[in-house]
Backbone as a ProteinNet text record, in pm:
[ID]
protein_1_A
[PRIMARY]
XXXXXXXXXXXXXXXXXXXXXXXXXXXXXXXXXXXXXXXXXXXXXXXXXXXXXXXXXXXXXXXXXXXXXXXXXXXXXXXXXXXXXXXXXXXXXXXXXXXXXXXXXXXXXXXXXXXXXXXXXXXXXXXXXXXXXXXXXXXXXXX
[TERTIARY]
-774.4	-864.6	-1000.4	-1076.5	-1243.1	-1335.6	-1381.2	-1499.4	-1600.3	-1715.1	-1842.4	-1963.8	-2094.7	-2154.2	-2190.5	-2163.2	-2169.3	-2037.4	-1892.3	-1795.2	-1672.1	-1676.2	-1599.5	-1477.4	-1339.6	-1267.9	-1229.2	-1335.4	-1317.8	-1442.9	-1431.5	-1559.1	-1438.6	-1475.2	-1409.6	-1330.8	-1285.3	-1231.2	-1051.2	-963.4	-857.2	-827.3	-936.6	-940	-759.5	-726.3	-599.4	-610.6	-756.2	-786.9	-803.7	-722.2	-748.9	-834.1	-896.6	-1038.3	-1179.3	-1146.9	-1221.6	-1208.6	-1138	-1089.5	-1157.6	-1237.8	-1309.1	-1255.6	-1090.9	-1017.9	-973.7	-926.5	-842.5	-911.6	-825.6	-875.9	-893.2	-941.9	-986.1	-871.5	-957.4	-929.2	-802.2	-614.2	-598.4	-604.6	-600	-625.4	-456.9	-462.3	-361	-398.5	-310.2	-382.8	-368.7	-287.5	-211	-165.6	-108.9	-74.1	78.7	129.2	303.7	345.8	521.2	593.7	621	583.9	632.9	761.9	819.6	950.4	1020.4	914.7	947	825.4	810.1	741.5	757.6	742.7	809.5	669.5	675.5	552.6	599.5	688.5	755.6	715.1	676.5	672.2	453.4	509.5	384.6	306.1	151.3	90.1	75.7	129.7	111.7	-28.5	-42	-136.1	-148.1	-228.3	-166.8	-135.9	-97.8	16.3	155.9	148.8	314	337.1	448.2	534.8	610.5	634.1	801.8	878.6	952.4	1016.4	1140.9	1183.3	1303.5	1255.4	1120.2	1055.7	925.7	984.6	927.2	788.2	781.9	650.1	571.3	649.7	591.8	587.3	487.7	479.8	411.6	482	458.8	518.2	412.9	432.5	506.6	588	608.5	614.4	520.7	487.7	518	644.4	694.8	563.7	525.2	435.6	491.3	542.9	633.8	752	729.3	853	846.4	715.8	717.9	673.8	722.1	716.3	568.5	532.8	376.4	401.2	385.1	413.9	281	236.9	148.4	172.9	164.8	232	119.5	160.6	117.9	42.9	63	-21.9	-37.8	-127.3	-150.2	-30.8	-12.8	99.1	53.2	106.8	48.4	-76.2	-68.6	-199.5	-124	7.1	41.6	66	-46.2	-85.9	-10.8	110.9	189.6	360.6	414.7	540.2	658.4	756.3	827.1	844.3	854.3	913.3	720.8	665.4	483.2	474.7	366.5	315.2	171.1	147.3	-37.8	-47.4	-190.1	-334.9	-349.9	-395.7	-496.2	-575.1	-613.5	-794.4	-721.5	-596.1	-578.1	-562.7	-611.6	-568.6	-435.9	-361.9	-217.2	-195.8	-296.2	-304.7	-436.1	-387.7	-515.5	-471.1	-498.5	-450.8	-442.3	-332.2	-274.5	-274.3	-131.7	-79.2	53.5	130.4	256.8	379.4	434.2	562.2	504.1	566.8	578.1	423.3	299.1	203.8	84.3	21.2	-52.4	-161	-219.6	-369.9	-386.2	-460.8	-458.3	-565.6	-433	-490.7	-372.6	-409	-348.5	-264	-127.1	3.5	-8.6	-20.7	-4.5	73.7	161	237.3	327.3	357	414.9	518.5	659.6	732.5	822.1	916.7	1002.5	1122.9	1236.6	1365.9	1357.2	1481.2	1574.5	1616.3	1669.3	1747.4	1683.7	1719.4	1637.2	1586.8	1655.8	1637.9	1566.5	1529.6	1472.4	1315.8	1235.5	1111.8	1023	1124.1	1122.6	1192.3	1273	1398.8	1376	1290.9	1235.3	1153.9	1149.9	1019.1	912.3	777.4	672.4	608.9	491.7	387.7	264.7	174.5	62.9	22.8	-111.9	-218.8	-334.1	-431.4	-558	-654.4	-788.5	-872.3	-978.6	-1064.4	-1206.8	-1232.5	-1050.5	-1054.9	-1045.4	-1003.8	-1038	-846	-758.8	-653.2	-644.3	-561.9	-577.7	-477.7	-493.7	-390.8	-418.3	-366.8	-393.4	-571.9	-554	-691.1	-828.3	-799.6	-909.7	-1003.3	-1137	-1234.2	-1264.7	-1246.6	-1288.6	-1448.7	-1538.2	-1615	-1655
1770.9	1801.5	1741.7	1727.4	1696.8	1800.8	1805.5	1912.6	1868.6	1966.6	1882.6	1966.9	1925.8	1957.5	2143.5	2203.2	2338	2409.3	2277.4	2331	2397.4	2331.5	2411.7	2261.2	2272.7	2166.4	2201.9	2267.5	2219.4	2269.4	2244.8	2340	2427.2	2546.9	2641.7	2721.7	2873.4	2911.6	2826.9	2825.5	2760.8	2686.5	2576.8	2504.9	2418	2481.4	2373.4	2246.5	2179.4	2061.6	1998.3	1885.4	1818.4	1720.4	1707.9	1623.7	1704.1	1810	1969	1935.2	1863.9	1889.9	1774.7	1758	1672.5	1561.5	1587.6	1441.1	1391.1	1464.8	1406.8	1223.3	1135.2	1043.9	960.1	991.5	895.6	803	683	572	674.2	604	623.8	514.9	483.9	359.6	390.2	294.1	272.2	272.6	387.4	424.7	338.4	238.3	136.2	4.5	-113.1	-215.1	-211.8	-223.7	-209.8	-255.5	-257.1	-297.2	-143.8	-170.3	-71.6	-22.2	49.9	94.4	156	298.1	349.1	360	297.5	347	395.4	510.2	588.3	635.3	604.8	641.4	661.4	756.9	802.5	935.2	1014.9	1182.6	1167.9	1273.6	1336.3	1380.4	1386.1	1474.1	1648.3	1752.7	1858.2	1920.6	2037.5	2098.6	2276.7	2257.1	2367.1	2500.3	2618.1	2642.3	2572	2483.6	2458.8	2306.4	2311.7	2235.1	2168.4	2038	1994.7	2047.2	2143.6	2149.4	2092.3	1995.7	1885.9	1793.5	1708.3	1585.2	1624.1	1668.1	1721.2	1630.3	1519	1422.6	1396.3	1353.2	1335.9	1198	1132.5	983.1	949.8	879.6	819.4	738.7	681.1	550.6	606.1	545.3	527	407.2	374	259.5	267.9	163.1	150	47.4	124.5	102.3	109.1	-28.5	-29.1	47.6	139	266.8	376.8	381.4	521.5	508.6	602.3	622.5	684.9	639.5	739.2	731.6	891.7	912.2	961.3	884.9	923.9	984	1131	1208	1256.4	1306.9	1373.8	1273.5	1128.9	1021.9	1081.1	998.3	1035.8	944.9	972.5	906.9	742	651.9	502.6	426.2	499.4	433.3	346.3	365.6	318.7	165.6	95.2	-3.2	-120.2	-96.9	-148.3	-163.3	-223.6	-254.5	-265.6	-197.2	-220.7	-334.6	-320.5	-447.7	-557.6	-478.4	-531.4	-539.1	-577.8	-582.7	-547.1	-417.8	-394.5	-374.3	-403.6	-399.6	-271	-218.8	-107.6	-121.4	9.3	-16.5	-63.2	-118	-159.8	12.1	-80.5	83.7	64.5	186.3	192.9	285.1	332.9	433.5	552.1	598.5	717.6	882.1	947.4	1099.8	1139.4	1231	1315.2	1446.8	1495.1	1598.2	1633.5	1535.6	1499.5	1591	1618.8	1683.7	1844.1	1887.7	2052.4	2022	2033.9	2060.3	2176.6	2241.1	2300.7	2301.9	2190	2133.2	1981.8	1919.4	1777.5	1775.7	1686.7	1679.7	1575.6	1508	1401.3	1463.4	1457.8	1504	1349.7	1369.7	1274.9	1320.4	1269.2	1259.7	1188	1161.6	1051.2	1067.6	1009.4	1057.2	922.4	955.2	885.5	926.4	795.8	841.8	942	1009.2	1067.3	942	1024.3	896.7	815.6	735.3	613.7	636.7	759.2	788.7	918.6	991.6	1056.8	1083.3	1164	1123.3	1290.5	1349.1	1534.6	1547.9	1463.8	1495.4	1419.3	1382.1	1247.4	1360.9	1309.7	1381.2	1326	1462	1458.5	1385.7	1265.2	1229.3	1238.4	1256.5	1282.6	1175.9	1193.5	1101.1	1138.6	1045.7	1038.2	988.5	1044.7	1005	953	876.5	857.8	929.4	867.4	894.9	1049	1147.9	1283.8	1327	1393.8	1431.1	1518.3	1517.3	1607.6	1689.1	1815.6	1972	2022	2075.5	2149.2	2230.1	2189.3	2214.8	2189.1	2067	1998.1	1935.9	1941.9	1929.5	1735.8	1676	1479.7	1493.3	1422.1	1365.5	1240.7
288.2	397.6	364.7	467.2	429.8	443.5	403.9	432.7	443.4	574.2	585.1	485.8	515.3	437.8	414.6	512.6	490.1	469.8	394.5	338.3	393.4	579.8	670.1	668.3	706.7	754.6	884.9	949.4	1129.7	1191.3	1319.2	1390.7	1484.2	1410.7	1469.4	1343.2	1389	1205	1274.6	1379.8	1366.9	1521.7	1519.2	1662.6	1670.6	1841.6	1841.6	1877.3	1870.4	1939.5	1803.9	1783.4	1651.8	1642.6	1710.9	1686.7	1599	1672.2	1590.8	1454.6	1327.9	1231.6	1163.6	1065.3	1012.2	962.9	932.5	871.1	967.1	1081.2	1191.6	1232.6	1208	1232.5	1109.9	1002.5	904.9	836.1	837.1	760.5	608.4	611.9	508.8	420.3	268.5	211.3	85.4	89.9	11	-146.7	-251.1	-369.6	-483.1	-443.8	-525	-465	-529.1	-448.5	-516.2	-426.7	-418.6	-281.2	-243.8	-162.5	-24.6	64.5	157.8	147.4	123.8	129.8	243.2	299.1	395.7	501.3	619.7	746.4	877.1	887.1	998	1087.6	1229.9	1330	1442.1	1420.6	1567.3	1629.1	1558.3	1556.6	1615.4	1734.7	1782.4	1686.5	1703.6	1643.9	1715.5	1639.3	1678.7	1690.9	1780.1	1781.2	1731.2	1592.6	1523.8	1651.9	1612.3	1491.7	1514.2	1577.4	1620.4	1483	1421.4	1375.4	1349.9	1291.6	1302.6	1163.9	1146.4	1058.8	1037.3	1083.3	1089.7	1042.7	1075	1016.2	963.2	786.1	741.5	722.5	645	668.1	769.2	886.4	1016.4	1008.9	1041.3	1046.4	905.2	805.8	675.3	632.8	516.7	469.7	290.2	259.9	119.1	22.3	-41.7	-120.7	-253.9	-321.1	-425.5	-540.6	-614	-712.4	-825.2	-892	-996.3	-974.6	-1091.8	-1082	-1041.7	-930.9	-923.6	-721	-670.2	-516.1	-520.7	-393.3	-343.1	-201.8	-189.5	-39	51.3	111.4	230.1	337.8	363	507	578.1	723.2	810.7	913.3	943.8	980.9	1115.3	1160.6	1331.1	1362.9	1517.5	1560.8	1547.6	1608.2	1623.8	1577.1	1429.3	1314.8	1226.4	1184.2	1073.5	1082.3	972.2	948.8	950.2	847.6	753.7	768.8	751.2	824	676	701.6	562.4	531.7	432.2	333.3	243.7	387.7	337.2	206.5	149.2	19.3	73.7	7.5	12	-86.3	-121.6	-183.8	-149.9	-322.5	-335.2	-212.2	-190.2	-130.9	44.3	82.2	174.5	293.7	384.3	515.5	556.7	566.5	564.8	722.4	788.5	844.8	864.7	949.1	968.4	964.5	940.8	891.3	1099.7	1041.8	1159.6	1139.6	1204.4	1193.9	1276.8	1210	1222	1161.9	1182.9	1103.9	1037	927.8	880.8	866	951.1	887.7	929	914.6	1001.4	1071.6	1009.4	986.6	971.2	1082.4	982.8	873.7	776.7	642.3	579.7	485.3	422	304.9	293.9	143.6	130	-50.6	-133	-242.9	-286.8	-389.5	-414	-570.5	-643	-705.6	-707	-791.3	-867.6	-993.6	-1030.4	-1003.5	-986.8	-934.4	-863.2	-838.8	-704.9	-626.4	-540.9	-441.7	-312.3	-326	-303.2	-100.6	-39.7	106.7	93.5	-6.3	-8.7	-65.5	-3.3	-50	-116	-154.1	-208.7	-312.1	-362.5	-508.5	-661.8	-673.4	-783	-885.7	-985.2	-1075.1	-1080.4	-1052.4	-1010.6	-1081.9	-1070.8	-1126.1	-1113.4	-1184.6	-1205.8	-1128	-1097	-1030.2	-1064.5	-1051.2	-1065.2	-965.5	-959.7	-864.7	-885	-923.6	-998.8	-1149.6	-1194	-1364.2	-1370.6	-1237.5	-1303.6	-1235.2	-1296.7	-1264.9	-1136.1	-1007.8	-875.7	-922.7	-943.6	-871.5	-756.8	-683.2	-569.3	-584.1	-379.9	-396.3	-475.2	-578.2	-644.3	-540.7	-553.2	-462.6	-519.7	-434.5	-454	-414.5	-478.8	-411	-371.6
[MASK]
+++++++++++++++++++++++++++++++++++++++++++++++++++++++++++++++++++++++++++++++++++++++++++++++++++++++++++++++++++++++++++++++++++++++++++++++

């Protein structure tokens, strides 16, 4: 999520208008340079509380970085940049944050994994990541 300067991620305590939502919209960048693997931009953006719990990501990109998957979820509908089989650049825009698929809020899921099977993007073992040299767990605040 983003937060603005008095630390809120919307105007409103749970607006269903997703423009209300400080990430809705932003530039995503690609965290690595690797091969597109998976791009999917079919799925509406919801308006919280409602969900897709069938397409669990929603509209996302998955970029093979060496040996390890990085999955970008929840895109807005008709942002996604990048076309399989692509090759991006770090630093490249892949998309813009939504709120696509199981989510409640727009806000950007990132995570990385090794192996599992090669159609799946939930069964692999987890990898660590980093952000400006400092390690992300849940809810770690970026600046």
């Amino acid at each position: 999520m983003r937060l603005n300067g008095f630390g809120t991620r919307a105007l409103g305590f749970s607006p269903a208008a997703l423009e209300r939502y400080h990430i809705f919209g932003d530039a995503v960048f690609s965290p690595c340079s690797g091969r597109v693997s998976v791009a999917v931009d079919n799925h509406p953006d919801l308006t919280p509380p409602h969900r897709d719990q069938v397409n669990v990501a929603g509209n996302h990109v998955v970029i093979a970085c060496r040996d390890v998957k990085v999955l970008l979820a929840h895109l807005q509908h008709g942002s996604i940049a990048v076309t399989l089989g692509e090759l991006v650049q770090e630093g490249q825009v892949i998309g813009r944050v939504g709120n696509s698929g199981n989510s409640t809020q727009p806000h950007l899921h990132i995570h990385a994994e090794r192996g599992g099977t090669p159609d799946s993007i939930l069964d692999g073992e987890g990898v660590p990541m980093h952000c400006a040299g400092k390690f992300l767990v849940r809810n770690a605040v970026v600046r």
